[in-house]
C-alpha positions as CSV (number, residue, x, y, z in Angstrom):
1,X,144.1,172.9,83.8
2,X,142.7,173.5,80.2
3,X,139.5,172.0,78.6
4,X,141.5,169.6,76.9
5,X,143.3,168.2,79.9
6,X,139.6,168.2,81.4
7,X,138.4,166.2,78.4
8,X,141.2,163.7,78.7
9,X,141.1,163.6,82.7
10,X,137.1,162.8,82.7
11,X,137.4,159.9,80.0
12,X,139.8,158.6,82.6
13,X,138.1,159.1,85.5
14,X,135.2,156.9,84.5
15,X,137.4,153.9,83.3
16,X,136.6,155.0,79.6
17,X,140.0,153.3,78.6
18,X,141.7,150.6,80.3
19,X,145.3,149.4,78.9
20,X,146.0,146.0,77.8
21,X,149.0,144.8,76.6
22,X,149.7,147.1,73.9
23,X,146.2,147.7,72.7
24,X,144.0,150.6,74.9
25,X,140.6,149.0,74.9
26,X,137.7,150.7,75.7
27,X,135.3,149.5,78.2
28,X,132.6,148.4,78.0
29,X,130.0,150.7,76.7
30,X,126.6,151.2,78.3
31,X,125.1,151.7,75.2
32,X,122.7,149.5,73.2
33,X,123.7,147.3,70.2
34,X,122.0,148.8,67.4
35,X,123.2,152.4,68.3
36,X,127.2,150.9,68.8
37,X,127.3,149.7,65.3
38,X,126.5,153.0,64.1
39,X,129.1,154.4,65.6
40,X,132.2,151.7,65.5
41,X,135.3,151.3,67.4
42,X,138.2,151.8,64.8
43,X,141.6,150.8,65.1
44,X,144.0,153.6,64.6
45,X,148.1,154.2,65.2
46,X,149.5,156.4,68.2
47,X,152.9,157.4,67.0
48,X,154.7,158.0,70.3
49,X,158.4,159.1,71.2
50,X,160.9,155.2,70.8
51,X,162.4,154.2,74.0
52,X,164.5,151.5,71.7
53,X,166.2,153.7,69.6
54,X,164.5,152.6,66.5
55,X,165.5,154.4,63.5
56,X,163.4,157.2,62.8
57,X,163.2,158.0,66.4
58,X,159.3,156.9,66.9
59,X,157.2,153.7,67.7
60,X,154.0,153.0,66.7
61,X,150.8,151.8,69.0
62,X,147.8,150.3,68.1
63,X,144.9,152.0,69.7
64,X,140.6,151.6,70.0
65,X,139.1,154.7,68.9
66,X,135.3,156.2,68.8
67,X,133.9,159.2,68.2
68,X,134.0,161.9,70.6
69,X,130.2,162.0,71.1
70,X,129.6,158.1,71.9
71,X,133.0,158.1,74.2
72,X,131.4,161.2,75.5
73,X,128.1,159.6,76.5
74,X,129.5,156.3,78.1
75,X,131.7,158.6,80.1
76,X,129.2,160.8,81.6
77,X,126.4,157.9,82.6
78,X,129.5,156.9,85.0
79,X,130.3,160.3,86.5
80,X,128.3,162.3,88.8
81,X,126.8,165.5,88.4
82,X,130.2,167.5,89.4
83,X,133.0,165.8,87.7
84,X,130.3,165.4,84.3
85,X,129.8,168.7,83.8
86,X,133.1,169.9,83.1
87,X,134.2,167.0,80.4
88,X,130.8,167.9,79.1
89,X,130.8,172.2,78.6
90,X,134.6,171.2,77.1
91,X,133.2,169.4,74.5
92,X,130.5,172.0,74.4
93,X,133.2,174.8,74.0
94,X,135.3,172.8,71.3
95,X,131.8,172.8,69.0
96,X,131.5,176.4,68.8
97,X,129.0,177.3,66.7
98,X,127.8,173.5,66.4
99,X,127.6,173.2,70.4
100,X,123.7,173.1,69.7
101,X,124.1,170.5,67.0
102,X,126.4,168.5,69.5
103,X,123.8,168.2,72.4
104,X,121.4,166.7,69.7
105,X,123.9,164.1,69.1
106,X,124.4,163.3,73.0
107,X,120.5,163.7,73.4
108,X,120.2,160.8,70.8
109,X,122.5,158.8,72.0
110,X,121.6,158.7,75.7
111,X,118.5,157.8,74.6
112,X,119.9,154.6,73.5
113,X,121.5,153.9,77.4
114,X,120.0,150.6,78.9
115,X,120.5,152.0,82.1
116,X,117.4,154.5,83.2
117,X,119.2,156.1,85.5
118,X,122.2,157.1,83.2
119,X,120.1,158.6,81.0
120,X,118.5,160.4,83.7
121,X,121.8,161.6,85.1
122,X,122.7,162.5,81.6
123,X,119.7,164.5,80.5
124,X,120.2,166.5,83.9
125,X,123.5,167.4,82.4
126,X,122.5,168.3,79.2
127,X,119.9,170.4,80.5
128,X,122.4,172.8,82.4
129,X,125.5,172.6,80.4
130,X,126.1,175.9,78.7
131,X,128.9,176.3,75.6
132,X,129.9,179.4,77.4
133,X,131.8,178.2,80.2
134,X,135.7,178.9,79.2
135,X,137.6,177.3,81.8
136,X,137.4,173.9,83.4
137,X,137.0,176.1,86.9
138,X,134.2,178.1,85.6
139,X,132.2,174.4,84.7
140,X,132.9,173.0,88.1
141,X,132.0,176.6,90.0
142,X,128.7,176.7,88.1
143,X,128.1,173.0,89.5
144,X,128.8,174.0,92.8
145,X,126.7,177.2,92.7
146,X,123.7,174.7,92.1
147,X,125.2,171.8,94.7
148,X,125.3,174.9,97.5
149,X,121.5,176.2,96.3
150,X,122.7,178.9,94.3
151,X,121.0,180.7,92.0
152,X,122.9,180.4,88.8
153,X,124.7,183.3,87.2
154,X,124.6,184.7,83.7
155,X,127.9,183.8,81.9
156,X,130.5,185.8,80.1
157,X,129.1,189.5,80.4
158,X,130.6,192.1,78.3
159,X,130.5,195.3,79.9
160,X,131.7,198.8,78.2
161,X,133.4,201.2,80.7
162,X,135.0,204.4,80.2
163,X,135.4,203.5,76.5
164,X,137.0,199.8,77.6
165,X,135.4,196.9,77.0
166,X,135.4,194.1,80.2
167,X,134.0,190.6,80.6
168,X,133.2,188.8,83.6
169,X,133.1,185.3,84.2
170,X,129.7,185.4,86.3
171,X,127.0,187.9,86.7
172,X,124.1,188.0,89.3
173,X,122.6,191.5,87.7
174,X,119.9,191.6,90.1
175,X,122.3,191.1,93.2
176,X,124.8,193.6,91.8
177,X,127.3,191.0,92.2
178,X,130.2,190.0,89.6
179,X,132.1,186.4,90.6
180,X,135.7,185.7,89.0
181,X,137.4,182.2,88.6
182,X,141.3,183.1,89.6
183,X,143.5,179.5,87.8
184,X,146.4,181.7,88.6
185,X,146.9,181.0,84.8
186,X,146.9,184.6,83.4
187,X,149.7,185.7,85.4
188,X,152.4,183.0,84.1
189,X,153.5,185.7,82.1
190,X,154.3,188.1,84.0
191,X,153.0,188.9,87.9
192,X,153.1,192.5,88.1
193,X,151.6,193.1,84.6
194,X,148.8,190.9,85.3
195,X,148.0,192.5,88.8
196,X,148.1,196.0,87.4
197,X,145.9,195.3,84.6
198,X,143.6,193.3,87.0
199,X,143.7,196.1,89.0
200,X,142.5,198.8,86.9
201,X,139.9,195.9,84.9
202,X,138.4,195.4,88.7
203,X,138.6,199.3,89.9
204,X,136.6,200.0,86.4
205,X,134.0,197.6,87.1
206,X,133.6,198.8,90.5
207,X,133.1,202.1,89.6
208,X,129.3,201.1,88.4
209,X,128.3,199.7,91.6
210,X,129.0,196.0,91.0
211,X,130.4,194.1,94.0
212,X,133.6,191.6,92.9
213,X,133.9,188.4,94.6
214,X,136.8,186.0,93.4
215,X,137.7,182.8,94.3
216,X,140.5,180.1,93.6
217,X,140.8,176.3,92.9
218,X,141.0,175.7,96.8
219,X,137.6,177.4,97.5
220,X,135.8,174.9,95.2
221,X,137.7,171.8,96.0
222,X,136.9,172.3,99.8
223,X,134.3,169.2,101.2
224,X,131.5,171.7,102.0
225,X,132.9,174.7,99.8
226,X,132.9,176.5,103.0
227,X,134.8,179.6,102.1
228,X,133.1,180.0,99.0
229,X,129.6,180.2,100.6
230,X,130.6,182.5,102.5
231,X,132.1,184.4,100.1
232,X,128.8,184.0,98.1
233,X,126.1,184.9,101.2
234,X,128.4,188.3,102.0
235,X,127.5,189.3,98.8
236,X,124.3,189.0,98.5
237,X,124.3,186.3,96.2
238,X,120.1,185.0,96.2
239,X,119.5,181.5,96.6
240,X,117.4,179.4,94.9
241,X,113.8,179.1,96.5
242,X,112.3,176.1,96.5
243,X,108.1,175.7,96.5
């Protein structure tokens, strides 16, 4: 699943859009009046694919639209803390450079939330959410790091080897332990290409003393994350301590 997929499957997840006759209204947003009329609904066209063979092969459809930031907000006062985060790093990502600029923008509008408990739930997010995440798994393995007690790892780690460069998805330096998210994705081109040059990526990063654990989609959709725990406590991975 890509960011953009993760964008599009958290607005729906909340409700963000309902359909209605031909016209996809938004819900209702949390947000107070004076801050909704700075950002308006508009009313744009979706050109879609005809299923009535009209001429020039397309029909159009009226739809709502907002900006990303406001559909953003009402979407993450009605997720939890999980299924938030990863809509929210995905928009992170897409910023770039502006990611900093873009929390400002959430930050103010939360602020604007009638509900106190939104804005609670979304200031927790926006708080944790890092840019750096690249993958809709790495965003949902991060929030279950801090679900399971975790401590949390640093992200995207170059590393220079043997003259090669590597990066890891996670890093607990102190721990000597390297995590990797496996989507399976990278080897769609090619299976024995991709395990070879995983192969020598991971014997390379061995070779300093690191310990590799890597786990899958099915070790972080598990109820208790069971596998993943363990995979975590065998290596040595610290947990937070409380006071």
């Amino acid at each position: 699943m890509s960011y953009s997929d993760a964008l599009f499957r958290g607005f729906s997840t909340a409700g963000h859009s309902v359909p209605q006759g031909n016209v996809l209204k938004r819900a209702v947003p949390e947000v107070s009046a004076p801050e909704a009329r700075e950002h308006p609904v508009e009313q744009r066209k979706l050109v879609l694919p005809s299923l009535d063979g009209s001429a020039d092969g397309t029909h159009t459809l009226p739809v709502h639209t907002e900006p990303l930031q406001l559909a953003l907000v009402d979407t993450l006062s009605r997720l939890d803390f999980e299924h938030g985060l990863v809509p929210l790093e995905a928009a992170l990502r897409q910023a770039g450079a502006r990611s900093s600029e873009r929390i400002d923008q959430l930050q103010h509008l939360a602020e604007s939330l009638v509900s106190a408990r939104a804005r609670r739930r979304i200031e927790q997010l926006l708080d944790f959410a890092s840019p750096l995440s690249e993958s809709p798994g790495e965003s949902l393995a991060r929030a279950r790091f801090r679900q399971l007690g975790f401590q949390q790892p640093q992200l995207q780690v170059s590393m220079s080897i043997d003259g090669a460069t590597y990066r890891v998805d996670f890093l607990w330096e102190a721990a000597g332990v390297v995590a990797e998210f496996d989507g399976w994705k990278k080897y769609d081109q090619g299976f024995t290409a991709a395990m070879r040059q995983e192969k020598i990526r991971e014997d390379a990063i061995r070779s300093t003393g690191l310990l590799i654990v890597r786990f899958y989609w099915e070790d972080l959709m598990q109820p208790d994350c069971t596998r993943l725990v363990q995979l975590l406590t065998r290596a040595g991975v610290p947990r937070i301590t409380r006071a």
